[in-house]
C-alpha positions as a printed NumPy array, in Angstrom:
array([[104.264, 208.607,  18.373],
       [107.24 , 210.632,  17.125],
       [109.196, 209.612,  21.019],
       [108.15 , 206.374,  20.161],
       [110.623, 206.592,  16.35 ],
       [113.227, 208.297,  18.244],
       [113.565, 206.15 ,  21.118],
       [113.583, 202.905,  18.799],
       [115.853, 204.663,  16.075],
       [117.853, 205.068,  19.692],
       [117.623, 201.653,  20.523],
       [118.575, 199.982,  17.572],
       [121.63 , 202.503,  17.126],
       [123.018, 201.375,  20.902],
       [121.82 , 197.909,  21.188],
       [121.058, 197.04 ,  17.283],
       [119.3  , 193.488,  17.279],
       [121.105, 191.213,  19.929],
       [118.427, 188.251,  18.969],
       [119.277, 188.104,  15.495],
       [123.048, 188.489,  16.474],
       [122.456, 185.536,  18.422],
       [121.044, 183.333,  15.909],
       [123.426, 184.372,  13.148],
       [126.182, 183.444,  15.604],
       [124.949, 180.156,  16.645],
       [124.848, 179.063,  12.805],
       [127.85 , 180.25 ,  12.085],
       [129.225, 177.996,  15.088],
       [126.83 , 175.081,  13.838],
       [128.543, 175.544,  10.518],
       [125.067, 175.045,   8.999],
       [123.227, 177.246,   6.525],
       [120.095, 178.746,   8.19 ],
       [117.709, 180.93 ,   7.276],
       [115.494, 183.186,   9.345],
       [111.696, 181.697,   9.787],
       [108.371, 183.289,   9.944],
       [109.11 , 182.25 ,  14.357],
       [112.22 , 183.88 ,  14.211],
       [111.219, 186.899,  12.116],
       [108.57 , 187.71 ,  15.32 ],
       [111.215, 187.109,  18.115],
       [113.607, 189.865,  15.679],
       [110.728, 192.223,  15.58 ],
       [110.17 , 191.886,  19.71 ],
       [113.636, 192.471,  20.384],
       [113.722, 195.684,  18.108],
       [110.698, 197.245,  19.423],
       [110.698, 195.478,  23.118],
       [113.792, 194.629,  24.016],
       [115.781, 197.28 ,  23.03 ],
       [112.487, 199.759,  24.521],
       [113.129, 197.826,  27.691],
       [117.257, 198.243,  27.92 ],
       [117.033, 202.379,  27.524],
       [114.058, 202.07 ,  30.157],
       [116.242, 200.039,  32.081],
       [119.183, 202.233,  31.83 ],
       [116.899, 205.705,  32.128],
       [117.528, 206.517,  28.81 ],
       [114.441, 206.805,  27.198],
       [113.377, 210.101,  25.864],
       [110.221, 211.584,  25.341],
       [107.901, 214.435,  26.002],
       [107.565, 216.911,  28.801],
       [104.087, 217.361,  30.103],
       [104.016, 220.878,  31.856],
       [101.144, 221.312,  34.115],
       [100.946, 223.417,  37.122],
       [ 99.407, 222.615,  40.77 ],
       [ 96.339, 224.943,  42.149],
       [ 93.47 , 224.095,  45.117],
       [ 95.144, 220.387,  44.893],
       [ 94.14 , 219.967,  41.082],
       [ 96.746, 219.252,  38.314],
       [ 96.193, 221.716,  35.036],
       [ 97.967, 220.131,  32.169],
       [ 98.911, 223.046,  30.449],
       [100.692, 221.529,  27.002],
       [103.012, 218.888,  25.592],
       [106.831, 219.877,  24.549],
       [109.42 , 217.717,  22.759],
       [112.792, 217.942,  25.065],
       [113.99 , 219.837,  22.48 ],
       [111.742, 222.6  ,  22.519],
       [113.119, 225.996,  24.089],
       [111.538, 226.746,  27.226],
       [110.837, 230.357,  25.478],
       [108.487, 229.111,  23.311],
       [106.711, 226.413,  25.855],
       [106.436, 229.732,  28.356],
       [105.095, 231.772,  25.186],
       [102.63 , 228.984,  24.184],
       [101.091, 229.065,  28.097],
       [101.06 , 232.359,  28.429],
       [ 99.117, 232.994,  25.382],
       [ 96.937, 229.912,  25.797],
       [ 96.551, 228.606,  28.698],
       [ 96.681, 232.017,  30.875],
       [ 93.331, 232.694,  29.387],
       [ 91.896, 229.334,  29.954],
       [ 93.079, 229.6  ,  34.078],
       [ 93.683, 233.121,  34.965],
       [ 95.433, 231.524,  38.198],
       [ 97.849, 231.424,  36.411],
       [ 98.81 , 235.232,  36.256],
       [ 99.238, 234.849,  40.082],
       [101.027, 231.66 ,  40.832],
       [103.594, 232.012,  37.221],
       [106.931, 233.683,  37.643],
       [106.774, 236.518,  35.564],
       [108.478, 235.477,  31.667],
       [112.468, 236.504,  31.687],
       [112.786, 240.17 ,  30.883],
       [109.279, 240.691,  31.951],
       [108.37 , 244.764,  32.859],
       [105.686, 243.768,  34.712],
       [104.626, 241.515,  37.624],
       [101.719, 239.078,  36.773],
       [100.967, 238.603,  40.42 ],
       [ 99.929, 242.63 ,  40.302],
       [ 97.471, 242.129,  37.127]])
């Protein structure tokens, strides 16, 4: 859910709400006083939460999570679930704690952590 905020707050920041841009602009060339409907109200919510989801997707610039998982006997583990702004430090410290336990395969097919004394592979 919390990708979901950033990537809108994202969107409207870039984009903001070309829809109601549009409708503001065509009164303003009407010269008529208009005001915003119940219809038009929905099509401003779409483009906020739609439209603007579908121009960072279109221009690969959504952001989200990273879903680590690792590949044994032609299985996918999921190991966790990392905001991109998580240090890789901790994501490696939260697998090797957790997840090590829960798939001792792990120890063997795991590049031992930076500054490791030891070799997993060996254990």
């Amino acid at each position: 859910m919390s990708s979901m905020a950033i990537n809108l707050q994202k969107g409207m920041r870039k984009y903001g709400i070309p829809c109601a841009k549009r409708m503001v602009e065509e009164a303003r060339e009407s010269g008529e006083e208009r005001y915003f409907s119940e219809k038009d109200v929905l099509s401003i919510a779409r483009d906020v939460v739609e439209g603007n989801w579908k121009r960072l997707m279109k221009e690969s610039a959504l952001t989200g999570q990273w879903i680590i998982f690792a590949r044994h006997g032609g299985n996918n583990y999921y190991l966790c679930v990392a905001n991109h702004t998580t240090g890789d430090q901790k994501i490696r410290d939260q697998i090797d704690a957790i997840c090590v336990q829960e798939f001792p395969f792990l120890k063997r097919i795991l590049s031992p952590p930076a500054g490791a004394k030891h070799d997993l592979g060996n254990e």
